[in-house]
N, C-alpha and C positions, 0 to 999 in steps of 0.2 A: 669324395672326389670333387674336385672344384672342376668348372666348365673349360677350362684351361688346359686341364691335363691332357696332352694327345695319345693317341693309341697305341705308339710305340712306348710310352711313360709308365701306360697301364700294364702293357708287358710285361715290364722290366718289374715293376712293382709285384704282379702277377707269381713272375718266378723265383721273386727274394719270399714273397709269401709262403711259395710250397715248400720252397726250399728249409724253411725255419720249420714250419711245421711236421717237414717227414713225414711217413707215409701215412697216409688218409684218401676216404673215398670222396666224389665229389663229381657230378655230370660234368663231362665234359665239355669246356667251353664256356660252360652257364657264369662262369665269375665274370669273363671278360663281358660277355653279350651283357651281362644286367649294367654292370657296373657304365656301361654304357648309353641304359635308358635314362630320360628324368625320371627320379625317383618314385614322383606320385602319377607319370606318365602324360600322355598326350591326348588331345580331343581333335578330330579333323570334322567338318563339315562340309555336306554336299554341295550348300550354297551358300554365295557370299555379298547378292544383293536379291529383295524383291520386291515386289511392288505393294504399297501399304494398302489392307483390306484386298489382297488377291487370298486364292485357294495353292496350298503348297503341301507337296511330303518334303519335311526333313530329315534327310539320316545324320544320326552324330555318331559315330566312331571313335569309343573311348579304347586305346589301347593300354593296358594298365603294364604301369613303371614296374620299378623293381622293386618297390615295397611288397608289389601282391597286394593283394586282399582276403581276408582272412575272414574264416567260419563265421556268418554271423554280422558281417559288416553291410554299408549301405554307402551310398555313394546318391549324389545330388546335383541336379542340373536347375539351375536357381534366376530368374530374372525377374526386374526391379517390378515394384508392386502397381505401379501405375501404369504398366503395358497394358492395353485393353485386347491383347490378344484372346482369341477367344479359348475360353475354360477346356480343359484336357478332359476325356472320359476312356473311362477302361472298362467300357461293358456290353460295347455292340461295335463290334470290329467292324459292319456294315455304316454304321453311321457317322458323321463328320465328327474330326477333333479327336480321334482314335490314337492312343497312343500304345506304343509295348516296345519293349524290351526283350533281347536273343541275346546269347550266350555262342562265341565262337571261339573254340581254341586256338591258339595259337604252336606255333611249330615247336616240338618236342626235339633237344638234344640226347645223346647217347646217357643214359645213365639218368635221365628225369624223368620223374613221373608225372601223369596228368594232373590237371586240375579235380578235385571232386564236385565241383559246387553241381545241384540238382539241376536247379531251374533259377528262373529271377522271375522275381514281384514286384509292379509298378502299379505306383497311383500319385495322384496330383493333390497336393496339399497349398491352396493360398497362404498359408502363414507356415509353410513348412522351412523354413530358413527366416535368418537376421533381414530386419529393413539396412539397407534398402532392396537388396537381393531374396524378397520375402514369397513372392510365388515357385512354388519347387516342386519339377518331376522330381518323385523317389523312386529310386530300384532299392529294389533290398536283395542280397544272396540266400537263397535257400540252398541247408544245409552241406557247406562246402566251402571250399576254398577257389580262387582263382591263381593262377601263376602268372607272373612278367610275363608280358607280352602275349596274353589271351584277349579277347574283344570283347565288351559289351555294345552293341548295336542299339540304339535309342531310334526310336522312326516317330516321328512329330506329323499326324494327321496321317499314318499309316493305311493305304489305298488298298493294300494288296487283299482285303476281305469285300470291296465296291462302294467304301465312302469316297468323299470328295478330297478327302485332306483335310487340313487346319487352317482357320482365318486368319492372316498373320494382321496384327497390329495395326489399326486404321488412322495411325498419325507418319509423319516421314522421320528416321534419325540417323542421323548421322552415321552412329556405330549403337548400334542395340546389341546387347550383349548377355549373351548366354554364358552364365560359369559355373562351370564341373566344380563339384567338393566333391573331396573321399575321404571315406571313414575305414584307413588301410586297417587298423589293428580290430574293431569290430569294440572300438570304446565307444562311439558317438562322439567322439571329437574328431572334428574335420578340418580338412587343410585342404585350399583352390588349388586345381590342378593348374586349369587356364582357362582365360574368357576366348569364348566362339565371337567374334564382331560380325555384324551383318549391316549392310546398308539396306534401310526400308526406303523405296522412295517413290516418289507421288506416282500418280497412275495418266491417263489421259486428262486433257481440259473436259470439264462436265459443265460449269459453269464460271460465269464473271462474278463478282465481289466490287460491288461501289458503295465505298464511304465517302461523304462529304460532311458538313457541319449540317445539323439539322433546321439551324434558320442563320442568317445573317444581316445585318445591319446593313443600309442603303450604302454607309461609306466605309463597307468590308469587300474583299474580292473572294472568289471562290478559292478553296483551298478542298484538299481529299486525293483519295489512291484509288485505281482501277484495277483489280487483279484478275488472274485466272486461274480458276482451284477445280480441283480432281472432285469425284465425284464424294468423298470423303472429308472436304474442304484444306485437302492440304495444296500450300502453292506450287503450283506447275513451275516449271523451269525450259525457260530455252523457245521456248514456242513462235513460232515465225509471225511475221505482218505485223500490224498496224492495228491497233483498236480503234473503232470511232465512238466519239461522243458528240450527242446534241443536246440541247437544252430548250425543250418546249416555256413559253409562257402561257399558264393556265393551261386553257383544253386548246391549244391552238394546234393544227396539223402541220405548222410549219415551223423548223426549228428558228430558234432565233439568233443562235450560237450552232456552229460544227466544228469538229476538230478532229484530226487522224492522229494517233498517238503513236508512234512507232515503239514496237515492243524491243529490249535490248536484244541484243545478241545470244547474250550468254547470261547466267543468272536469270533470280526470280523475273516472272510474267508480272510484272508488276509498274504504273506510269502513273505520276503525278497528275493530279489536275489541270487545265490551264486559267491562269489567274482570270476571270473572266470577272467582271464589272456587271452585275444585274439590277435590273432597274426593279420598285418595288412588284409584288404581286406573287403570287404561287408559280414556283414552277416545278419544270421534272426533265429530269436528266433521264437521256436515255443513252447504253451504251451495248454492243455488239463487236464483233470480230468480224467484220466482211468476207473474210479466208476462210470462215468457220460458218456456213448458212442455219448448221444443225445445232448450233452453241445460243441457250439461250441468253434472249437480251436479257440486260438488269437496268432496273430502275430507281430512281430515290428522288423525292422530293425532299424539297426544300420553298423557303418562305423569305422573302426577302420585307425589310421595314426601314422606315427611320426610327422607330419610337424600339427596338429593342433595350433591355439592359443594360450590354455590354455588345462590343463590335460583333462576336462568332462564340459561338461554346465551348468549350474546351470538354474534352475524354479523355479521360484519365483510369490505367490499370495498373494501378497501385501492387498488388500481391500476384508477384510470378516468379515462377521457380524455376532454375537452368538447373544441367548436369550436375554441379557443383555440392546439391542437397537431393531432392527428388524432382525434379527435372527433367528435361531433355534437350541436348543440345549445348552451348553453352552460352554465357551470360550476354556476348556481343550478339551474336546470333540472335538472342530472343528480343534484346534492345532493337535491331534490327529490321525484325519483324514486327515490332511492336510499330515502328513508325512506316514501313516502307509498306508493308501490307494491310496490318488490322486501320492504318492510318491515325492512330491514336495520336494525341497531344504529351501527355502527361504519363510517364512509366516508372513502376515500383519494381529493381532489382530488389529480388528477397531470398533470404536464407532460413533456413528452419536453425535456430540456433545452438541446441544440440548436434546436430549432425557437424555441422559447417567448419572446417579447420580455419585457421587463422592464415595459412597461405592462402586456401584459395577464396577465403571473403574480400583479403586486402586485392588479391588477383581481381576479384568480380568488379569489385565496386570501381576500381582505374578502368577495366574494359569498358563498363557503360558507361564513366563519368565522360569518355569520347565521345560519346552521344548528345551529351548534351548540348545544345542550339539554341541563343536568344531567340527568341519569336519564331522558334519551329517544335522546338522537343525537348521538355525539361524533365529529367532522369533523379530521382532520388534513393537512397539504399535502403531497404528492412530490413528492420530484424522479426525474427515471427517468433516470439517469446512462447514457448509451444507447453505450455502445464496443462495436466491434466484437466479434467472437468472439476472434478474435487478439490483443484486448486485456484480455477476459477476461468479455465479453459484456453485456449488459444486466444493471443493478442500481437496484432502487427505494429511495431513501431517505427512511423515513418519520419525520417531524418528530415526535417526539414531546413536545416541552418546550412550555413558556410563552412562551418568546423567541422574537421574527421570526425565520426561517428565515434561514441562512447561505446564500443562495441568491436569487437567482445572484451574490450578491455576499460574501464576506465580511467581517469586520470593517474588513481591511487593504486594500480595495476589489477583491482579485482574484476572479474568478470561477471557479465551483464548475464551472461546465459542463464538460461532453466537450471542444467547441466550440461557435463560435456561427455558426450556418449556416442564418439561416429566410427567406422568402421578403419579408421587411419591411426586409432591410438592404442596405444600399448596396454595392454590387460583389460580386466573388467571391471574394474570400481568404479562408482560414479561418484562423480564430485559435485556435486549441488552448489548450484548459485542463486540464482535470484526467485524463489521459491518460498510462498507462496506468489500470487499475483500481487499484492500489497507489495512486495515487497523490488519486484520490476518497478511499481509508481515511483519506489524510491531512489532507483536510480533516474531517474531524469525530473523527476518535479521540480528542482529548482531551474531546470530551463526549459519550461513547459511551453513557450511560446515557439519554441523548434522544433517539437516532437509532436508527436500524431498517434496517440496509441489508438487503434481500431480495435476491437474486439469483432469475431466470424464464428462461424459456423462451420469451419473444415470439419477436421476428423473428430480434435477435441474440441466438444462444444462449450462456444463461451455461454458460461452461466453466470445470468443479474444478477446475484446475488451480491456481485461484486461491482461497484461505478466510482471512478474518480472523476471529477468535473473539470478539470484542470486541465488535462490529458486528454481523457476522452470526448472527443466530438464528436466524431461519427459513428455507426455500427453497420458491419457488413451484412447486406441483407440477401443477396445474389450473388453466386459465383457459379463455375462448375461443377460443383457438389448440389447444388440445387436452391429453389426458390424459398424465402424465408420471411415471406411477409408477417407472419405469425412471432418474428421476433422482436421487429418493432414495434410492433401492439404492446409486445409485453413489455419493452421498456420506455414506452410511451406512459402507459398503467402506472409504472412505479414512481414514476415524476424524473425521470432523467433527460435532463435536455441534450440529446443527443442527435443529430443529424444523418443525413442516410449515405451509404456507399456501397457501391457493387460493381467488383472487381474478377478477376478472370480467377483467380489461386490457379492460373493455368502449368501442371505439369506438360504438358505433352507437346511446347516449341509452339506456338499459335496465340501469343497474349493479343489482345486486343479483336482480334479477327472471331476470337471466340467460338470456333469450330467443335460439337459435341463429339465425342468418342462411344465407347462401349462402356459399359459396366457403369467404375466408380464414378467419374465424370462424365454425367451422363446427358448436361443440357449444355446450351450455349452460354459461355462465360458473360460475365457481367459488365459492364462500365458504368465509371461517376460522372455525373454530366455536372461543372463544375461553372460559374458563373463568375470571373477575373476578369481583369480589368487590362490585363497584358498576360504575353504567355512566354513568362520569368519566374525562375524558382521562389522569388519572394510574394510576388502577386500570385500566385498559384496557392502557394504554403496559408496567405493571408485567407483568399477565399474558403481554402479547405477547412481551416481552424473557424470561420463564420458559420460553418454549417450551409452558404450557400451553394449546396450541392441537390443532385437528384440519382435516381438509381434506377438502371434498367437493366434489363437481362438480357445487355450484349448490344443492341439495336441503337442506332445514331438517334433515338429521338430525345425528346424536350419533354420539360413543365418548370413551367413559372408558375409562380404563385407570388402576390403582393397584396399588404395592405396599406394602403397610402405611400409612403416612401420605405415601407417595411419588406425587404425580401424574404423568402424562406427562409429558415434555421435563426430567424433573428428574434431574438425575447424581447420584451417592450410592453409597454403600458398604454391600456387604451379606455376609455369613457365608450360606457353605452356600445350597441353591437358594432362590432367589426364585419366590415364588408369586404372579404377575399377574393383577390380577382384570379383567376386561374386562366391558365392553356397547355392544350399538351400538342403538342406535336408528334407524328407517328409517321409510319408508312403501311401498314397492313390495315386500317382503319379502327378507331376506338370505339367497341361494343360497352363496353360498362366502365364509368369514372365512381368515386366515391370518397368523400372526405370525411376522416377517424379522429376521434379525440382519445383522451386516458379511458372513457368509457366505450367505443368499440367504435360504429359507423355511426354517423351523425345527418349524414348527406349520399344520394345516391342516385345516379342516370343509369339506366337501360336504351341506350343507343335502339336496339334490335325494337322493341316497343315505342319507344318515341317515334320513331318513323314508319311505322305500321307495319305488322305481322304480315308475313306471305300467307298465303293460302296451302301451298303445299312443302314449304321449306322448312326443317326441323332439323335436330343436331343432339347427338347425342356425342357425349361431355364425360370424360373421368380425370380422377388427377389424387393430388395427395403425394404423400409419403407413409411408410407404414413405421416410422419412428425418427425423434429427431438426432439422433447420433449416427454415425460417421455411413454405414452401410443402410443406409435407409428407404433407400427406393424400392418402389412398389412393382411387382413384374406380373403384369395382365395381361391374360390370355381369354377372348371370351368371342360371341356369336351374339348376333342382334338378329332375330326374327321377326319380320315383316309379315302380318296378316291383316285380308281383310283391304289391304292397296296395293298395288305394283309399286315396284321401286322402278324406277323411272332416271333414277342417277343418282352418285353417291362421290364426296373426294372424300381425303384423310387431311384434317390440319394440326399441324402444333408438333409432328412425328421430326425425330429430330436427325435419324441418319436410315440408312438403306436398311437395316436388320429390323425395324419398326414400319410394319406394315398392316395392309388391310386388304380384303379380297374378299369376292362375292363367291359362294361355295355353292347357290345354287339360285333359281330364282327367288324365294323370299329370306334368303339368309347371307348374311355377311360377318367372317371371322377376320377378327383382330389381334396383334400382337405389339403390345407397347413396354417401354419401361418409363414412370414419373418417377420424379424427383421433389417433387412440390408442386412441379409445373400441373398443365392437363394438354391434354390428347383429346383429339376429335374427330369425327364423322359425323358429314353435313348430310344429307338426304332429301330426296325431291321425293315425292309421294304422289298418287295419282287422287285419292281420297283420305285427308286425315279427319273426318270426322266419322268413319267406321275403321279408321285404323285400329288394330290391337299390336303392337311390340312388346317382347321380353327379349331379358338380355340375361344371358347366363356365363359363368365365366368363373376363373380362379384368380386369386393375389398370390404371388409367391416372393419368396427375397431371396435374394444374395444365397447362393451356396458355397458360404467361406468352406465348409467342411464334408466330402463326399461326392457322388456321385450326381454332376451337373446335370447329367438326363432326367437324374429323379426330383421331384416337387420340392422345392422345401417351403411349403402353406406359412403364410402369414398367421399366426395363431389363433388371434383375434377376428381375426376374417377371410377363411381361407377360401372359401365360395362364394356365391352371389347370384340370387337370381330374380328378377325385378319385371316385374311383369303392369304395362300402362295402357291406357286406352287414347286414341286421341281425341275421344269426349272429354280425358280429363285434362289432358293439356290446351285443347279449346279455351277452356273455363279459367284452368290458372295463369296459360303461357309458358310459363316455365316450372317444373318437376325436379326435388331434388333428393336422394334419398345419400344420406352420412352412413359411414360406413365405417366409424372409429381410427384409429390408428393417430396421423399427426394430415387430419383434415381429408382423410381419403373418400371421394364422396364419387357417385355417381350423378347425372344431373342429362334429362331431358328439356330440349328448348325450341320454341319457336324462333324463327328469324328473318328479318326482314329482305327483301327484295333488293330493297336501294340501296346503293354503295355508302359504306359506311362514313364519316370524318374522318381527314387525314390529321386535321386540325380544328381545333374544338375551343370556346370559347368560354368564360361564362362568370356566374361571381353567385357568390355563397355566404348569405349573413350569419353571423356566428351569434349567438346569443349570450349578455355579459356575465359569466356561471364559470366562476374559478371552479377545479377541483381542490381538493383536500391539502394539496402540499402550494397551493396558492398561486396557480396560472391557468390558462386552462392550454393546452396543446393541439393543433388543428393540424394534420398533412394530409396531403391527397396522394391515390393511389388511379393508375387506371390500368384498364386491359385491352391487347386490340384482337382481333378476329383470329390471328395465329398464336395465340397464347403469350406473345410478347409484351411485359409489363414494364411499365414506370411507377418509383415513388418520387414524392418531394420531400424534404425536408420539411419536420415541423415549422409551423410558428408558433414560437411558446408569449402566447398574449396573460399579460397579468390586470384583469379590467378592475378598474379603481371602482369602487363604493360610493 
């Protein structure tokens, strides 16, 4: 039957059919009623917007088509893998994230018999369906059948035992979507019923968001975005008043600059800068909502000079993914955000090149090239050449020329792709293109001065084994998958002159703003802090291909680094020691800088000790990853006991969203519950006596439960416990305590800390001593940390000292 057909047509059709066939048994009715459902049937839902990161019951109401469902079949409720909604469990009807499944018939005609099916069986499988649709409730039918038009009732955070409901998704989208598969004949081949659409959308203002340039030149004017984001850092909408901004000089109590911002009307809470002219000196921007007394302020320093580099920095999020591949949202939208919220410079539409069809990349790439802005927003397209590890792992290629992108086609009409394997093409063969990684070099080397291939750390991890010099300049060291200072070591080590980048790989509609989620994407995305000389796709393109770049995890700050008219990322020839002059810039203050060659650290500050130990201030420190591939992150749960001193006060730093917490469970004991990614997590502690102090800290590692029951453990193998027991006689003596923990750097670590407020900017210079390595340069970058776990690298300088 085509949709077309009307009721009276089925009729008519109805009675030429009995007519031919003469006398035969057959419920009455039943041809017309089915012949009238969608075949594979309908899904309705309770609700059709909520609030991201709120508590909700979902009911979905499958009423099944006229296919039925048959003995033995199963049926699938499937959304996209990057939702960080939280994990489904089917084992304590009393506890949050409850899901189940009921069985209700539907109305019986004269002459049909019931459905037999017994019962249904649900459970929650992450990779239970196709990427991108890879997280999937499963029901299964026990033993039976279903008839057209019986129910299956799905309850999502299911209250009716005294849980809370289910966490929905802590980012906003548009239309998030849930889609029904059924498996009517009881083969395991499935066919969409239809997608459920939901709008998720921001929740109240929690706080402000100020990006500005982290320093500027005497004859630069201020440039940045003020926003207002939910307590999950997605951007508010619509919000009434006027933000004010002032700008202190130094520690002055008066501002020297004010300004009321008027918030628009409609759309993002979100207002430009005002060009303001600052004279040289430190200062700091302060900003509030006057309408909002309970909204806290935000702050950001900034450094003004003559003697900088370049006029302002540029920030650059090269690898971000719209709806279009795994994404959310779509391509304008995140260009968008990229500039009006996260207030980035510099934006990388990207596509995973398997998935991505050929409409809607040519689609993407026109929507953001309208982004593009001399001297405001330069836009370039990627492709994210996505081969395995075995193949030498994920690599982004960034377009940097005037010509349409080689891609996915090139001149000669063959494609660029890995393969082509998305959910919009007809059957299932894969057709293999540019595989191995050798052989991507090969499509663009002859115009290597346009292209940017980055090698990352997403899901498939790039592996050194593989380096072109031509191509590669940079390597992504930080994104949302997590911190990866451990990568540039190691291809520091091999002799590859490569430069650093840290980029958002933000799926979740927030490039640049870098806002952390649940689960996979679990920190704050990254930015390239980029040192151009104008902010134009070719001056941009030029500086990134130099290597004068830096990389942070997410945060507006700085580091230069020079040796005589040498920037970072620059190779060069030098007599006798080199004396590198460094700065970093920060806002949460720099506790530890350090500068690495091919042989590991070379140079090192302790901030917290340089400026003298407190007397009763100490911090206990964890972090790590418990493997460097895709699901990596380490999930701690543990208790610090205090004996022998009062705790006297205690905060949490480096915790990156609200489900990452700490809390005092009695007078000497405090429980913690975090998840790293590489990064580390903290609790600072005042003590009344730390030289009879005694602490232990006992606790589990667990990962990722791809498979099973999320209530229950799944132990880190290697280190599934922990229990660490110190005195503070012995931290007296050393200062700082660190006990490794195996895994990919997972360590516990006891520390003293100093009193006095940290550097916001730090100054200093480091002689290098004239000692090639083995492949004939020797390589220097500095790395620092500040007090909330937020880091910077530099770019090497690869020095070649003459004999």
């Amino acid at each position: 039957m085509t949709t077309e057909t009307t009721p009276l047509e089925l009729q008519q059709r109805h009675a030429a059919l009995r007519e031919r066939l003469g006398p035969h048994t057959a419920p009455a009715g039943l041809y017309l009623r089915d012949k009238q459902r969608p075949f594979l049937g309908r899904v309705d839902c309770s609700v059709s917007r909520v609030e991201a990161g709120s508590w909700q019951e979902i009911v979905l109401d499958y009423e099944v088509g006229a296919s039925g469902i048959a003995d033995g079949a199963w049926i699938k409720l499937a959304f996209r893998f990057y939702s960080d909604w939280a994990l489904f469990q089917t084992s304590d009807p009393t506890a949050a994230n409850y899901i189940s499944a009921e069985y209700q018939a539907g109305p019986l005609l004269p002459g049909q018999s019931p459905g037999t099916v017994q019962s249904l069986s649900i459970r929650f499988d992450q990779k239970g369906h196709e990427r991108p649709f890879q997280k999937a409730v499963i029901v299964d039918v026990v033993d039976g059948y279903l008839n057209a038009g019986d129910h299956i009732l799905i309850r999502l955070g299911d209250r009716r035992g005294g849980g809370p409901g289910t966490r929905v998704q802590t980012f906003v989208e548009d239309a998030f979507r849930l889609r029904l598969y059924v498996d009517p004949l009881g083969t395991s081949r499935f066919a969409a019923v239809d997608d459920v659409v939901i709008q998720v959308a921001h929740g109240p203002a929690a706080r402000l968001f100020l990006n500005a340039p982290r320093f500027l030149r005497s004859d630069a004017a201020l440039s940045g975005r003020l926003s207002a984001l939910d307590r999950w850092g997605n951007i508010v909408q619509s919000l009434p008043g006027s933000l004010r901004l002032r700008a202190y000089a130094d520690d002055a109590h008066q501002p020297a600059h004010e300004a009321l911002l008027a918030l628009p009307e409609a759309g993002w809470s979100s207002v430009a800068l005002p060009a303001w002219q600052l004279p040289a000196g430190a200062w700091r921007l302060v900003a509030d909502l006057p309408g909002l007394p309970a909204l806290p302020a935000a702050e950001f320093h900034l450094a003004v000079a003559p003697d900088f580099p370049v006029a302002r920095p540029f920030y650059a999020d090269l690898h971000v993914h719209a709806h279009d591949t795994v994404g959310t949202n779509s391509p304008a939208y995140n260009a968008a955000y990229a500039r009006d919220v996260g207030g980035i410079d510099v934006f990388g539409y990207t596509a995973n090149d398997f998935q991505i069809t050929d409409r809607h990349w040519t689609e993407g790439v026109e929507a953001v090239r309208q982004f593009h802005e001399l001297g405001r927003f330069v836009v370039y397209p990627v492709q994210e050449w996505c081969g395995s590890s075995t193949a030498g792992g994920d690599h982004n290629v960034v377009f940097l020329g005037d010509a349409p992108p080689a891609f996915p086609y090139n001149a000669r009409g063959e494609h660029n792709r890995t393969f082509q394997w998305n959910e919009d093409m007809r059957g299932q063969a894969v057709t293999v293109g540019r595989w191995p990684v050798e052989e991507l070099w090969g499509a663009y080397v002859d115009d290597a001065d346009n292209h940017l291939v980055m090698p990352h750390v997403g899901g498939r991890r790039y592996i050194p084994d593989w380096h072109h010099p031509k191509l590669e300049r940079l390597v992504e060291i930080a994104s949302t998958w997590g911190h990866f200072g451990w990568l540039y070591q190691d291809v520091i080590r091999r002799g590859y002159q490569l430069g650093v980048a840290a980029n958002s790989d933000e799926h979740r509609g927030r490039p640049g703003a870098g806002a952390p989620g649940v689960q996979v994407f679990g920190v704050h995305g990254g930015l390239t802090g980029v040192l151009a000389d104008a902010l134009d796709a070719r001056s941009v393109a030029r500086a990134l291909r130099a290597r004068h770049t830096w990389a942070t995890t997410g945060e507006h700050a700085a580091v230069l680094v020079r040796c005589g008219a040498h920037r970072q990322g620059d190779a060069f020839e030098h007599e006798g020691p080199a004396t590198l002059q460094y700065r970093f810039l920060g806002q949460a203050g720099w506790e530890y800088l350090a500068a690495h060659d091919h042989d590991g650290v070379l140079w090192e500050r302790d901030l917290h000790r340089e400026l003298g130990y407190s007397a009763r201030r100490i911090r206990l420190r964890w972090g790590g990853a418990r493997i460097r591939d895709r699901y990596r992150w380490a999930a701690w749960q543990g208790r610090l006991q205090v004996l022998g001193a009062t705790i006297q006060g205690f905060r949490s730093l480096g915790f990156e969203h609200a489900e990452e917490s700490s809390w005092r469970t009695g007078p000497a004991e405090i429980a913690f519950r975090s998840d790293t990614y590489g990064d580390a997590d903290s609790i600072e502690l005042e003590v009344s006596d730390l030289a009879s102090l005694r602490l232990r800290v006992q606790g589990t590692i667990d990962g990722y439960v791809k498979v099973g029951d999320p209530l229950q453990r799944n132990p880190f193998v290697h280190r599934p416990d922990f229990d660490w027991e110190i005195t503070g006689a012995q931290l007296l003596e050393a200062g700082r305590l660190e006990w490794p923990l195996g895994g990919t750097e997972l360590f516990l670590a006891l520390e003293r800390l100093t009193d006095a407020p940290l550097p916001r900017d730090i100054a200093g210079e480091v002689v290098v001593e004239p000692r090639n390595a083995g492949f004939g340069f020797r390589p220097v970058y500095f790395h620092g940390r500040q007090r909330d776990d937020s880091k910077a690298w530099s770019s090497a300088q690869f020095i070649n000292f003459k004999s």
